[in-house]
PQR file with spaces between the fields and no chain letter, atoms N, CA, C, O and H, PARSE charges and radii, in Angstrom:
ATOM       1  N    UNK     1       0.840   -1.174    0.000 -0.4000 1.5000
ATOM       2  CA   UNK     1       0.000    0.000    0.000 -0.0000 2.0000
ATOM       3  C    UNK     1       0.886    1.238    0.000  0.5500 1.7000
ATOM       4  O    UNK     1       1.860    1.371    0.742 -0.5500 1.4000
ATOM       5  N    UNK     2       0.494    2.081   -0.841 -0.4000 1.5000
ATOM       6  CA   UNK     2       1.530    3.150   -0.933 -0.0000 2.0000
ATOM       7  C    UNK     2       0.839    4.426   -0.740  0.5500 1.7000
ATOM       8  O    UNK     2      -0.194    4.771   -1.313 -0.5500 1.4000
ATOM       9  H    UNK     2      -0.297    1.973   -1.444  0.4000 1.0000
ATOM      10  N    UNK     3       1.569    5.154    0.203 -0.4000 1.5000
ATOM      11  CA   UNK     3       0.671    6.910    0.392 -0.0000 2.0000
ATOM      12  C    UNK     3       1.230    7.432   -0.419  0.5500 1.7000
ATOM      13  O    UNK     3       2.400    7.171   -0.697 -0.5500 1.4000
ATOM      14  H    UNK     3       2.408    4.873    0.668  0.4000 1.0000
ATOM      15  N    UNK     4       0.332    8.541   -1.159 -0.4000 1.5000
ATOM      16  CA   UNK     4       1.068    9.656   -1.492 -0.0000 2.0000
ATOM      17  C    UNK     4       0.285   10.879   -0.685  0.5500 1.7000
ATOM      18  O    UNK     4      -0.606   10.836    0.164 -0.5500 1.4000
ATOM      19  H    UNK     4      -0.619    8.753   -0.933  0.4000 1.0000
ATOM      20  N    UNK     5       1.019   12.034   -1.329 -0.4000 1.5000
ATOM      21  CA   UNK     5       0.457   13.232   -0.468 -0.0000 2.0000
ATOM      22  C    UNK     5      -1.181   13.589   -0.328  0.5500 1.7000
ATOM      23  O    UNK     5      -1.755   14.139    0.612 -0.5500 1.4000
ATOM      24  H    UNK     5       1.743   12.069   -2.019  0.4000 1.0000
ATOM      25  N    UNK     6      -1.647   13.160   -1.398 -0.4000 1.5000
ATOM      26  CA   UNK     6      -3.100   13.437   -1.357 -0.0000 2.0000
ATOM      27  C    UNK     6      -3.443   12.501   -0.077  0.5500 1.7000
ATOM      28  O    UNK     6      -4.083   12.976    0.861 -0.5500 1.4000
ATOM      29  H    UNK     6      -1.181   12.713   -2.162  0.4000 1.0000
ATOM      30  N    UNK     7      -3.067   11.368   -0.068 -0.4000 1.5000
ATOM      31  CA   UNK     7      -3.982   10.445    1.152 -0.0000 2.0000
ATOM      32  C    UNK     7      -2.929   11.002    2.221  0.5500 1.7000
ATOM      33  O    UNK     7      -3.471   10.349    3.113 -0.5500 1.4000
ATOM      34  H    UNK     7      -2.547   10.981   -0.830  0.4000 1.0000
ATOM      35  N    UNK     8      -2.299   11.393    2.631 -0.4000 1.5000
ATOM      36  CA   UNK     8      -1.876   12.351    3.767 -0.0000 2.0000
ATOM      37  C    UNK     8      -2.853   13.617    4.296  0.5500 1.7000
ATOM      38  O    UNK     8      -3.346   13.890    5.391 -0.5500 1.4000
ATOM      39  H    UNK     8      -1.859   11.923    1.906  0.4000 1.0000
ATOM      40  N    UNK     9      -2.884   14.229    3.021 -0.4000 1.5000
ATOM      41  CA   UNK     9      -3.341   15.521    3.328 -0.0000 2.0000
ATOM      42  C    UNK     9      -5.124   14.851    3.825  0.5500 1.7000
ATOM      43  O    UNK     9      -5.733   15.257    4.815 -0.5500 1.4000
ATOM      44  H    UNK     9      -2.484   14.007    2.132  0.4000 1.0000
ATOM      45  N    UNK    10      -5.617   13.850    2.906 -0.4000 1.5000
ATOM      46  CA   UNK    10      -6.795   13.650    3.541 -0.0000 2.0000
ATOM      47  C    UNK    10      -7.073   13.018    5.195  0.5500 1.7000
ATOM      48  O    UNK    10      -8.013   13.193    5.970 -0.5500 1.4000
ATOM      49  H    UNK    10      -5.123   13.520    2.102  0.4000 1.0000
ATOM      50  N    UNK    11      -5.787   12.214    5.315 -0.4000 1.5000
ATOM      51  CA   UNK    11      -6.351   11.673    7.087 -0.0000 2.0000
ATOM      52  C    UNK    11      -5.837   12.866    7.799  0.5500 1.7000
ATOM      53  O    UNK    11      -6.395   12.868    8.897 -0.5500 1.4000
ATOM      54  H    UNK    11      -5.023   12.072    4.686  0.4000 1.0000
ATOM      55  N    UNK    12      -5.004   13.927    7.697 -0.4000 1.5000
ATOM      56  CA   UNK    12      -4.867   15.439    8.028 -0.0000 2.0000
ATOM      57  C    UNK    12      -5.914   16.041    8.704  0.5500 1.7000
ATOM      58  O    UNK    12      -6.091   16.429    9.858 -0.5500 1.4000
ATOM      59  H    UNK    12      -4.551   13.926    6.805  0.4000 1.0000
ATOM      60  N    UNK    13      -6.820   16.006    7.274 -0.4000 1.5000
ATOM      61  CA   UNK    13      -7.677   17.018    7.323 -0.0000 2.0000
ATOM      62  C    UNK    13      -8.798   16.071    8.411  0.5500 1.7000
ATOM      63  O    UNK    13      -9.209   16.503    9.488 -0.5500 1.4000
ATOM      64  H    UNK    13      -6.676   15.691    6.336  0.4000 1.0000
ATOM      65  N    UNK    14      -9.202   14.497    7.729 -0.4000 1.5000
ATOM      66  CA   UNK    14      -9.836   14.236    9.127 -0.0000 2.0000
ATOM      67  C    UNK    14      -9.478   13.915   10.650  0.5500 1.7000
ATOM      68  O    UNK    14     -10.131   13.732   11.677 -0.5500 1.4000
ATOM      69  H    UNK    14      -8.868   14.147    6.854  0.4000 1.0000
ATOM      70  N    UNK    15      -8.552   13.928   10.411 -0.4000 1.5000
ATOM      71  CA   UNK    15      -7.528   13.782   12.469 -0.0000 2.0000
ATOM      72  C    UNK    15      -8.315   15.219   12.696  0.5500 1.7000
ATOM      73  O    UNK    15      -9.020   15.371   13.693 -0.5500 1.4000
ATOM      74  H    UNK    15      -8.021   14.076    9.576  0.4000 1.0000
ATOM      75  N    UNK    16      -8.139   16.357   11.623 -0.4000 1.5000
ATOM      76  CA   UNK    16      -8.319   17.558   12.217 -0.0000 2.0000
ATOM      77  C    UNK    16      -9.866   18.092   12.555  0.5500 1.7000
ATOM      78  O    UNK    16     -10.380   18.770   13.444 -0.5500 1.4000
ATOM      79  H    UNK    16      -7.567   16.234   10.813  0.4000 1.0000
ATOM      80  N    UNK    17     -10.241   17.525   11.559 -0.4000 1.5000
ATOM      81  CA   UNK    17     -12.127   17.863   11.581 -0.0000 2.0000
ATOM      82  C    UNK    17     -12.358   16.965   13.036  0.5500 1.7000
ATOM      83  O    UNK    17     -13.127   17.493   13.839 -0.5500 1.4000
ATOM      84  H    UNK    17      -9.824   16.973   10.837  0.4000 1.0000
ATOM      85  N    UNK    18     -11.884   15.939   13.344 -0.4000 1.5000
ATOM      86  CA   UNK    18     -12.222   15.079   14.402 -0.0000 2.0000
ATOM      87  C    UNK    18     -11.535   15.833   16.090  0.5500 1.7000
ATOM      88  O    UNK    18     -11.930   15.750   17.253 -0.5500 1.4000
ATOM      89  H    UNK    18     -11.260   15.510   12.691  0.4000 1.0000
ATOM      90  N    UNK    19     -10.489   16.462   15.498 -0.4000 1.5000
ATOM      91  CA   UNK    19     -10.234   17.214   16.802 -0.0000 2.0000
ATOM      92  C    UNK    19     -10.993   18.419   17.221  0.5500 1.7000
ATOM      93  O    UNK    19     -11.030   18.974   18.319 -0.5500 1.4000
ATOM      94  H    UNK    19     -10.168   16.530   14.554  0.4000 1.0000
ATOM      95  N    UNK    20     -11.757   18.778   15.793 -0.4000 1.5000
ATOM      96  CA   UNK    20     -12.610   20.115   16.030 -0.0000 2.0000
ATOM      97  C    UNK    20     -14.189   19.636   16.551  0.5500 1.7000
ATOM      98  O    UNK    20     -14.940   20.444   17.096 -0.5500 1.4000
ATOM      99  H    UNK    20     -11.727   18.327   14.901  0.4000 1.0000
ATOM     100  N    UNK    21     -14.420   18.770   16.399 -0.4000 1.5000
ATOM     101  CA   UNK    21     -15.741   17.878   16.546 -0.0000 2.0000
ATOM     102  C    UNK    21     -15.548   17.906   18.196  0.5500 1.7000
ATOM     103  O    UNK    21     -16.116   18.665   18.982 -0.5500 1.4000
ATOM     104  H    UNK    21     -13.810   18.114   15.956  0.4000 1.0000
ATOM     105  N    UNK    22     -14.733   17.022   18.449 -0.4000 1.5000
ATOM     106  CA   UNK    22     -13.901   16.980   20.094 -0.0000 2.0000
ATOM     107  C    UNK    22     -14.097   18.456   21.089  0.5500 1.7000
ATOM     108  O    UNK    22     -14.725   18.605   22.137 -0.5500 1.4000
ATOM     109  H    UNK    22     -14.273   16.405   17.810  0.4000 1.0000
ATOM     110  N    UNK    23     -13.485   19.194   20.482 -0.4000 1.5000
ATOM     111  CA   UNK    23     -13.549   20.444   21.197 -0.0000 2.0000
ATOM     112  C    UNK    23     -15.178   21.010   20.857  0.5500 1.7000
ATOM     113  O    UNK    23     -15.918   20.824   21.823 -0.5500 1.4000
ATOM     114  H    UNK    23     -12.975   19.073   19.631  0.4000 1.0000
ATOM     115  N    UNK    24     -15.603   21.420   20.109 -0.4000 1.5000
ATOM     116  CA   UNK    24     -17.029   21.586   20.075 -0.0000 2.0000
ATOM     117  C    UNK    24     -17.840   21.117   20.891  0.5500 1.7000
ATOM     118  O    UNK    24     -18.648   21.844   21.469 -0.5500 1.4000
ATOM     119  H    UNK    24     -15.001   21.572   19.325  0.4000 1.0000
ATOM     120  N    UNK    25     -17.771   19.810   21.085 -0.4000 1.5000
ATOM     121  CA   UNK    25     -18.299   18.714   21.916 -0.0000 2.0000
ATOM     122  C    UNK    25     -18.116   18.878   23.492  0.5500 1.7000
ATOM     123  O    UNK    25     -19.018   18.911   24.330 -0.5500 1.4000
ATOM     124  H    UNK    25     -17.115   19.219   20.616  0.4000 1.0000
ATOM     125  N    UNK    26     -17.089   18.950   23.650 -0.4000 1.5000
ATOM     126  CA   UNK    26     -16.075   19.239   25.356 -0.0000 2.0000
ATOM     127  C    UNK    26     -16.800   20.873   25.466  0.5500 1.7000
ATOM     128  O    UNK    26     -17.565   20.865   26.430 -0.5500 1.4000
ATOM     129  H    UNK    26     -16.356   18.923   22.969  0.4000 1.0000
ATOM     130  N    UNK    27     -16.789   21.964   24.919 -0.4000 1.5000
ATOM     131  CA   UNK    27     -17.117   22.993   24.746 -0.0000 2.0000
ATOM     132  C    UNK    27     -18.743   23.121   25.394  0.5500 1.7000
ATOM     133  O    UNK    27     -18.988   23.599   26.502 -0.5500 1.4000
ATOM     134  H    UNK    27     -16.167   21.971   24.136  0.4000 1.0000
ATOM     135  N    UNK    28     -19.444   22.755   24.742 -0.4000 1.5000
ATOM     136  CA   UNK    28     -20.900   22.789   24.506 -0.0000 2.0000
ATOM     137  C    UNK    28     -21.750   21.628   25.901  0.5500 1.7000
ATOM     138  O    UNK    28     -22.900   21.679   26.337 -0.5500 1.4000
ATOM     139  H    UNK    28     -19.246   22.367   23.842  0.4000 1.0000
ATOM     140  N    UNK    29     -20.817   20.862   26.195 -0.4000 1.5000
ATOM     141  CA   UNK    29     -21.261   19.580   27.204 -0.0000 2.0000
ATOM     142  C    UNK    29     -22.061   20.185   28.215  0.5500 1.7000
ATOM     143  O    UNK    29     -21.857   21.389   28.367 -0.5500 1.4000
ATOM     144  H    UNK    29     -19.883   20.821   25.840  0.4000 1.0000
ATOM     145  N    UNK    30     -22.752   19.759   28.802 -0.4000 1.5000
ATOM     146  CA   UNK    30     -23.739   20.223   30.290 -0.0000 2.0000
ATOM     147  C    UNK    30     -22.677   20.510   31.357  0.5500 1.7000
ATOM     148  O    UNK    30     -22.450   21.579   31.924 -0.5500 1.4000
ATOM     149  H    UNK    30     -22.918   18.781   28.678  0.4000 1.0000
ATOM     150  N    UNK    31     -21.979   19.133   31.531 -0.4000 1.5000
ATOM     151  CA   UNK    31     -21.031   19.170   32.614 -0.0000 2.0000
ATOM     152  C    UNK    31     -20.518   20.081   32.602  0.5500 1.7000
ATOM     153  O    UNK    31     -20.397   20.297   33.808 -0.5500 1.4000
ATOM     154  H    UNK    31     -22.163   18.265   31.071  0.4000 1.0000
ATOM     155  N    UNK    32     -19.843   21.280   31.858 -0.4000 1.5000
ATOM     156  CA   UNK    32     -18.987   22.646   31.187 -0.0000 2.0000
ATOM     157  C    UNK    32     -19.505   23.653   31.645  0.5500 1.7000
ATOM     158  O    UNK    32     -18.839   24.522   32.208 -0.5500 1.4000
ATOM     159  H    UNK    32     -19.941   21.105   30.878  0.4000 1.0000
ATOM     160  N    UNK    33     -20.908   23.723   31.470 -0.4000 1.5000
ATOM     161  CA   UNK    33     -21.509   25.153   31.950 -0.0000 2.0000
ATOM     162  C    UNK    33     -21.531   25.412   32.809  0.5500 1.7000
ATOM     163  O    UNK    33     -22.165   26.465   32.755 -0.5500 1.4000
ATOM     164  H    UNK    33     -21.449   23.017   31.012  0.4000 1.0000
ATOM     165  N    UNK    34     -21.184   25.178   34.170 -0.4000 1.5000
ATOM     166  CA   UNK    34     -21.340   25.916   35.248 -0.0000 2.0000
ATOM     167  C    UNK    34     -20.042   26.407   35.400  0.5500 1.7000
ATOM     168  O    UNK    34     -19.871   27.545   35.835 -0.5500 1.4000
ATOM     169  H    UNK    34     -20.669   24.322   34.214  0.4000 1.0000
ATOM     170  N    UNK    35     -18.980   25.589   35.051 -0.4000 1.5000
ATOM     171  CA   UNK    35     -17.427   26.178   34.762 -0.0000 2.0000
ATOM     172  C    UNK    35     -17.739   27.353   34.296  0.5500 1.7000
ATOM     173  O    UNK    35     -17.969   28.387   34.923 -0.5500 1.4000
ATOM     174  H    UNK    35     -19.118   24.664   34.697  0.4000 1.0000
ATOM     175  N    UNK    36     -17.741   27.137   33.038 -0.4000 1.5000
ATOM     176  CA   UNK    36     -17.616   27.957   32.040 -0.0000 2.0000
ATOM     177  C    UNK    36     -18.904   29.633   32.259  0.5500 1.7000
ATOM     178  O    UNK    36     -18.641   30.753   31.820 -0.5500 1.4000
ATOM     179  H    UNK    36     -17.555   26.298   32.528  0.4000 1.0000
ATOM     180  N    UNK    37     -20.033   29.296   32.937 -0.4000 1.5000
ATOM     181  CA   UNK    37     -20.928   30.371   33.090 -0.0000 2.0000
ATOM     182  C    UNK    37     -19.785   31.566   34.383  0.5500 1.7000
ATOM     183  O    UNK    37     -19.564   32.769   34.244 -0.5500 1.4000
ATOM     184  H    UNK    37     -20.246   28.386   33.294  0.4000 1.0000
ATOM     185  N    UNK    38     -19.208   30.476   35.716 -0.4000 1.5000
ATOM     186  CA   UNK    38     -18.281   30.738   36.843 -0.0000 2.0000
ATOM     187  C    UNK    38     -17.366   32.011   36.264  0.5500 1.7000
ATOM     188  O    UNK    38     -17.332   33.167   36.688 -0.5500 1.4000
ATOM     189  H    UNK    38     -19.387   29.499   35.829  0.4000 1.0000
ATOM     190  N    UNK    39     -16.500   31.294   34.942 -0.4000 1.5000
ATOM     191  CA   UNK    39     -15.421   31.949   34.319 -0.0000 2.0000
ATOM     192  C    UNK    39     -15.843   33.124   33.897  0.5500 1.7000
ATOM     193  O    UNK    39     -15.090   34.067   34.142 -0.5500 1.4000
ATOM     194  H    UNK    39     -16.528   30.356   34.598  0.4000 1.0000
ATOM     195  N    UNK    40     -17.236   33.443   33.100 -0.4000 1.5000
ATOM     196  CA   UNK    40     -17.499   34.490   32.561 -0.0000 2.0000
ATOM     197  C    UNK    40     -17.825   35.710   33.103  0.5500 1.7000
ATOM     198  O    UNK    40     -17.922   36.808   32.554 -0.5500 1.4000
ATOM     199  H    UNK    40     -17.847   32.677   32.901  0.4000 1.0000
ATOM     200  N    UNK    41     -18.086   35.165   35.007 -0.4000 1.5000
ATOM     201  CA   UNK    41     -18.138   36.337   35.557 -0.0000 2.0000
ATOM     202  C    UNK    41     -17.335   36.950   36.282  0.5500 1.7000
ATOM     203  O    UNK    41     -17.637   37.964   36.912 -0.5500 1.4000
ATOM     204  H    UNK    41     -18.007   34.274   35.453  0.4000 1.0000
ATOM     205  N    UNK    42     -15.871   36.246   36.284 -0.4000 1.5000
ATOM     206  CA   UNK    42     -14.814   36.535   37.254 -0.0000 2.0000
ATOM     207  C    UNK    42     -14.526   37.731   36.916  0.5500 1.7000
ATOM     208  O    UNK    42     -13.872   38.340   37.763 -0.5500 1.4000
ATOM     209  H    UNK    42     -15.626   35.422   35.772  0.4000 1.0000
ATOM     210  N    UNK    43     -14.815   38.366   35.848 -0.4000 1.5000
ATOM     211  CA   UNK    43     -14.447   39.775   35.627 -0.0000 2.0000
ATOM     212  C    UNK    43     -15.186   41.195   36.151  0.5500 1.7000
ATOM     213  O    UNK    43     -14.796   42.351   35.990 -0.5500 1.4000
ATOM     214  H    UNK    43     -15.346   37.871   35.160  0.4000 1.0000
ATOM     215  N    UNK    44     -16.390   40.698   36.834 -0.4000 1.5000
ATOM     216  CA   UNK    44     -17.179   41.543   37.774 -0.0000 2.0000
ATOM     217  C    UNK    44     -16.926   41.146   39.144  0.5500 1.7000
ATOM     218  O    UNK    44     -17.377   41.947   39.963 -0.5500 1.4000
ATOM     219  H    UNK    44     -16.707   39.758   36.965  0.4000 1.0000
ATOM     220  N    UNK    45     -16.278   40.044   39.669 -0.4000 1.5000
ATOM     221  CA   UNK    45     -15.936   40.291   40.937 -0.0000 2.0000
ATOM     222  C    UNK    45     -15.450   41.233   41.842  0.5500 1.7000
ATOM     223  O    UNK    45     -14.274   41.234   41.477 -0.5500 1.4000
ATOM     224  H    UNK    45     -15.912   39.394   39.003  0.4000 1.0000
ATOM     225  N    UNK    46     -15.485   41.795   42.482 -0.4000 1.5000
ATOM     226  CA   UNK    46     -14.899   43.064   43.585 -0.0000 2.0000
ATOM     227  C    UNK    46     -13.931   41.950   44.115  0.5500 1.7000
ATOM     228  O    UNK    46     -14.251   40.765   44.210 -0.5500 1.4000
ATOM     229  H    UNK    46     -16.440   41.794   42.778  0.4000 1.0000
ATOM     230  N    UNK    47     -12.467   42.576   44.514 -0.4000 1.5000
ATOM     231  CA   UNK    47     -11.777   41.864   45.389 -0.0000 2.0000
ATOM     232  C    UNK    47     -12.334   42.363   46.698  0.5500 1.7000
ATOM     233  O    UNK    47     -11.913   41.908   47.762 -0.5500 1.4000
ATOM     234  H    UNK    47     -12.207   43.538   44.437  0.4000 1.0000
């Protein structure tokens, strides 16, 4: 079986679509939002 660059560039591009899927996913999760709602207000805290 022999690669050339085209079948490189294609498992590339899907390793990469699959890492963006991943983060979208991790991003968007239930478990995330209360983190993530926490984080958005640390910038109105009063010390």
């Amino acid at each position: 079986m022999e690669f050339d660059v085209n079948t490189l560039r294609a498992i590339a591009t899907l390793v990469s679509f699959g890492a963006f899927i991943g983060i979208v996913w991790w991003a968007w999760s239930k478990r995330r939002s209360d983190d993530f709602s926490e984080a958005a207000n640390l910038p109105f805290q009063q010390d």
